[in-house]
MDAnalysis code that builds the backbone (N, CA, C; Angstrom):
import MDAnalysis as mda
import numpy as np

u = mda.Universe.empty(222, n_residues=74, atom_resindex=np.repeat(np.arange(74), 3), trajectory=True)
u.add_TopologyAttr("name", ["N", "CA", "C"] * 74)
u.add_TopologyAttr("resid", np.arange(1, 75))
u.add_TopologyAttr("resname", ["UNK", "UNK", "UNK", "UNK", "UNK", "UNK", "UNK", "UNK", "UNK", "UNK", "UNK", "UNK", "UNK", "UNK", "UNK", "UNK", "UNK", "UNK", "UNK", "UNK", "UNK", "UNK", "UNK", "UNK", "UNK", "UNK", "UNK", "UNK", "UNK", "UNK", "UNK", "UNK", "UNK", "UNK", "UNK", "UNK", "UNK", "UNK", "UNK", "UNK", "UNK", "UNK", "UNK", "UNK", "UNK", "UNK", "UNK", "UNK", "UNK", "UNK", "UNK", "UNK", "UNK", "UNK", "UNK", "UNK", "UNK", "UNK", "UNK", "UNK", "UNK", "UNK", "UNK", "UNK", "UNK", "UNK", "UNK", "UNK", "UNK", "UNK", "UNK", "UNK", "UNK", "UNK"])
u.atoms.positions = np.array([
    [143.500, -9.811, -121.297],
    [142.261, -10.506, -121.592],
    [142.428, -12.011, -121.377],
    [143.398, -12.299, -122.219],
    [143.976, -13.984, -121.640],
    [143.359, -14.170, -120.190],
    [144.368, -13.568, -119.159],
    [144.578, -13.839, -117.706],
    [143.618, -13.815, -117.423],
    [142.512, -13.136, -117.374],
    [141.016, -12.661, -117.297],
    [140.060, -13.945, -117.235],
    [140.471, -14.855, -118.767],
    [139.856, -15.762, -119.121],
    [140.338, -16.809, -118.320],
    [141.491, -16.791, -118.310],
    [142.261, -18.181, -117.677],
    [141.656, -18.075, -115.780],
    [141.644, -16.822, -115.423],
    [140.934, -16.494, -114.316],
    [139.344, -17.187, -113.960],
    [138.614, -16.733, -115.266],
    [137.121, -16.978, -114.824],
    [136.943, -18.455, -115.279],
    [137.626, -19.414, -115.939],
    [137.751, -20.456, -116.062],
    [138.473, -21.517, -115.083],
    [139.289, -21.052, -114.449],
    [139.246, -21.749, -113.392],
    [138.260, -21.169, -112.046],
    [137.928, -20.157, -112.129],
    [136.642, -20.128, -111.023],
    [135.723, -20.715, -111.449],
    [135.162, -21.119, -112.151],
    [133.734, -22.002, -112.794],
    [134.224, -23.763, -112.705],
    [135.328, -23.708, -113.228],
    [136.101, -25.022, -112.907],
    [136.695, -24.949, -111.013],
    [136.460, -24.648, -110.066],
    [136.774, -24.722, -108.792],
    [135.292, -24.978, -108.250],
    [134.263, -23.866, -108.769],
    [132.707, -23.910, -108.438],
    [132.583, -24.895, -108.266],
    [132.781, -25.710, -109.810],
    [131.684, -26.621, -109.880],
    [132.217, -27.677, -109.381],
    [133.292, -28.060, -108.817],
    [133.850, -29.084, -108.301],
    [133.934, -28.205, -106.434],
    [133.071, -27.687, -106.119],
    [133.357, -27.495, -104.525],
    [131.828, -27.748, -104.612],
    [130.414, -27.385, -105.907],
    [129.419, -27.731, -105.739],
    [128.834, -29.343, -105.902],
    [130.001, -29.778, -106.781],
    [130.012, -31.455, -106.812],
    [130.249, -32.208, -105.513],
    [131.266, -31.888, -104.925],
    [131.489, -32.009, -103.463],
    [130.275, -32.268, -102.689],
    [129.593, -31.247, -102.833],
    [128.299, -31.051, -101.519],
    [127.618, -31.738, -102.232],
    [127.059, -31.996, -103.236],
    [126.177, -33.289, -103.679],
    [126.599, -34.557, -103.541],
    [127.972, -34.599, -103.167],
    [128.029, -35.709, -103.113],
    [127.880, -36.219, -101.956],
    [128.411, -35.294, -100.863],
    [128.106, -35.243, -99.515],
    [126.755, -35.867, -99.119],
    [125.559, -34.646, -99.526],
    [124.131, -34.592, -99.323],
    [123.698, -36.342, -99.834],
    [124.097, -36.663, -101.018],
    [124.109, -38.193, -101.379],
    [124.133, -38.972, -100.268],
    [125.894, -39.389, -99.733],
    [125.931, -39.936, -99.037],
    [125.667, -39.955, -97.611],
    [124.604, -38.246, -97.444],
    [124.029, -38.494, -96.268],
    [122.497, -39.231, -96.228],
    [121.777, -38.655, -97.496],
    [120.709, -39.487, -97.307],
    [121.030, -41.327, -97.205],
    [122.080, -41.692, -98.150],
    [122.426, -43.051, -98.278],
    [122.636, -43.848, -96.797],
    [123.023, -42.743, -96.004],
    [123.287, -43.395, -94.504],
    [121.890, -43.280, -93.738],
    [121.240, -42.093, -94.345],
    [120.224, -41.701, -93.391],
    [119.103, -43.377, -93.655],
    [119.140, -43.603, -94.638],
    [118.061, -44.420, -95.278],
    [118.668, -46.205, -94.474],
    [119.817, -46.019, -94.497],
    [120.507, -47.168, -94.190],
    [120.089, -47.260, -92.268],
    [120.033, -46.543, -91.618],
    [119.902, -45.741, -90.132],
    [118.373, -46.201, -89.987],
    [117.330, -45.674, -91.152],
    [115.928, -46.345, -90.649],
    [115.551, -47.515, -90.994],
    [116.720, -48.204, -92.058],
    [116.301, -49.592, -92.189],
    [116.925, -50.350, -91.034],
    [117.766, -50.054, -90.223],
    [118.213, -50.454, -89.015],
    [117.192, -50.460, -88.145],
    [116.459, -49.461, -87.736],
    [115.538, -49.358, -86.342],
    [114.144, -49.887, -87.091],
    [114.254, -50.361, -88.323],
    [113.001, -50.317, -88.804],
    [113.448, -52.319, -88.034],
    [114.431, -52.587, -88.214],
    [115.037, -54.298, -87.886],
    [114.560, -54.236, -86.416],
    [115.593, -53.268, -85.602],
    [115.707, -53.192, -83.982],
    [113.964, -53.356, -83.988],
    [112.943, -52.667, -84.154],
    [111.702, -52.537, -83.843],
    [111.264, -53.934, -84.437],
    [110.969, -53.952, -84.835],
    [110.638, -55.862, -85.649],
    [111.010, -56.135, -84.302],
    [112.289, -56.694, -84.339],
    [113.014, -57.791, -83.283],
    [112.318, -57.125, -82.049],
    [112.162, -56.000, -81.537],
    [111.578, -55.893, -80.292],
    [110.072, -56.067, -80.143],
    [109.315, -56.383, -81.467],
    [107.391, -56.012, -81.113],
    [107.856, -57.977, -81.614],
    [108.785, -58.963, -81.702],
    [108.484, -60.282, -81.526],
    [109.079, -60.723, -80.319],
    [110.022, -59.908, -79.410],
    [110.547, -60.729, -77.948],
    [109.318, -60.233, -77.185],
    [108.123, -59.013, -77.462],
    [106.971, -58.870, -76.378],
    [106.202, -59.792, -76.679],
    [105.890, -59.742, -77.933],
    [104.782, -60.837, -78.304],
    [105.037, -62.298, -77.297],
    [106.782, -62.641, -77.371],
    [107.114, -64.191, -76.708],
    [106.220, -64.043, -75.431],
    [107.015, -62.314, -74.614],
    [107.331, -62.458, -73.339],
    [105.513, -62.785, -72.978],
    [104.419, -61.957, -73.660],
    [103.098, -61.314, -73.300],
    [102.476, -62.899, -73.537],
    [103.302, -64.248, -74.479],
    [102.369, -65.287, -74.667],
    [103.049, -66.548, -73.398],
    [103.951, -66.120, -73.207],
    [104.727, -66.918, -71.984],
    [104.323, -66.154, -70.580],
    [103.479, -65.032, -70.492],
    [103.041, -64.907, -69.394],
    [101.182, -65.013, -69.397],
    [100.961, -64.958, -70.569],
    [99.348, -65.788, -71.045],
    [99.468, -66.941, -70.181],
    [100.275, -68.140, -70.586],
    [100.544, -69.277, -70.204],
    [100.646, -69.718, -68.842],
    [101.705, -69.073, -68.526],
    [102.029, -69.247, -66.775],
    [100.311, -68.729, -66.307],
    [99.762, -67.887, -66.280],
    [97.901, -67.431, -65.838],
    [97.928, -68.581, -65.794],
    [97.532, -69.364, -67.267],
    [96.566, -69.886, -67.629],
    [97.233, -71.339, -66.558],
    [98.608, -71.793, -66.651],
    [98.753, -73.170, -65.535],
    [98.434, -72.379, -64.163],
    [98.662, -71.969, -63.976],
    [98.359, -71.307, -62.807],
    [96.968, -71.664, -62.138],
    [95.947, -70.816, -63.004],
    [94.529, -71.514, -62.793],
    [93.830, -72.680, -63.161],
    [94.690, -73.612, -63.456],
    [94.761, -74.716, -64.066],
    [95.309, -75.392, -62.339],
    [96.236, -75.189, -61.903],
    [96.478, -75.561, -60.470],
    [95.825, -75.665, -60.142],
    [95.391, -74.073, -59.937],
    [94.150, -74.232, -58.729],
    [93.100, -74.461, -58.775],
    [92.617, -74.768, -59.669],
    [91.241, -75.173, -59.924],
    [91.336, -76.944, -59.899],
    [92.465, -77.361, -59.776],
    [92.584, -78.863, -59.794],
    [92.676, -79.160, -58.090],
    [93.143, -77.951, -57.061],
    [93.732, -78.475, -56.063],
    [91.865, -77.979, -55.394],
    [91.503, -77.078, -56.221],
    [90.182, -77.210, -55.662],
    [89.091, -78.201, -55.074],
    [89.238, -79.165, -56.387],
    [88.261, -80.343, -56.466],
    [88.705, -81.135, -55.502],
])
């Protein structure tokens, strides 16, 4: 009966430390996962302000542009 006990006590004590394991796992996957979209959530920022530059630096160049020619007109 002992052995029995000493048996099912360390299976409940192995369980619950192979089921602690995977929570801890699952933890530190969301912890990365969350860390992963605050990254592209940065990358995207930084990329919708170098179009904005590129889309107002090619506004500009138009706009001297017809600014030329409307001067070489007169």
């Amino acid at each position: 009966m002992l052995r029995f006990l000493t048996l099912a006590t360390a299976t409940i004590v192995l369980s619950s430390t192979l089921a602690a394991c995977g929570l801890a796992e699952t933890g530190a996957a969301a912890a990365a996962g969350g860390a992963s979209e605050v990254q592209q959530a940065s990358q995207a920022k930084a990329t919708e302000e170098r179009v904005k530059k590129q889309v107002e630096a090619a506004v500009q160049q138009t706009t001297d542009r017809q600014h030329a020619a409307e001067a070489e007109s007169q």
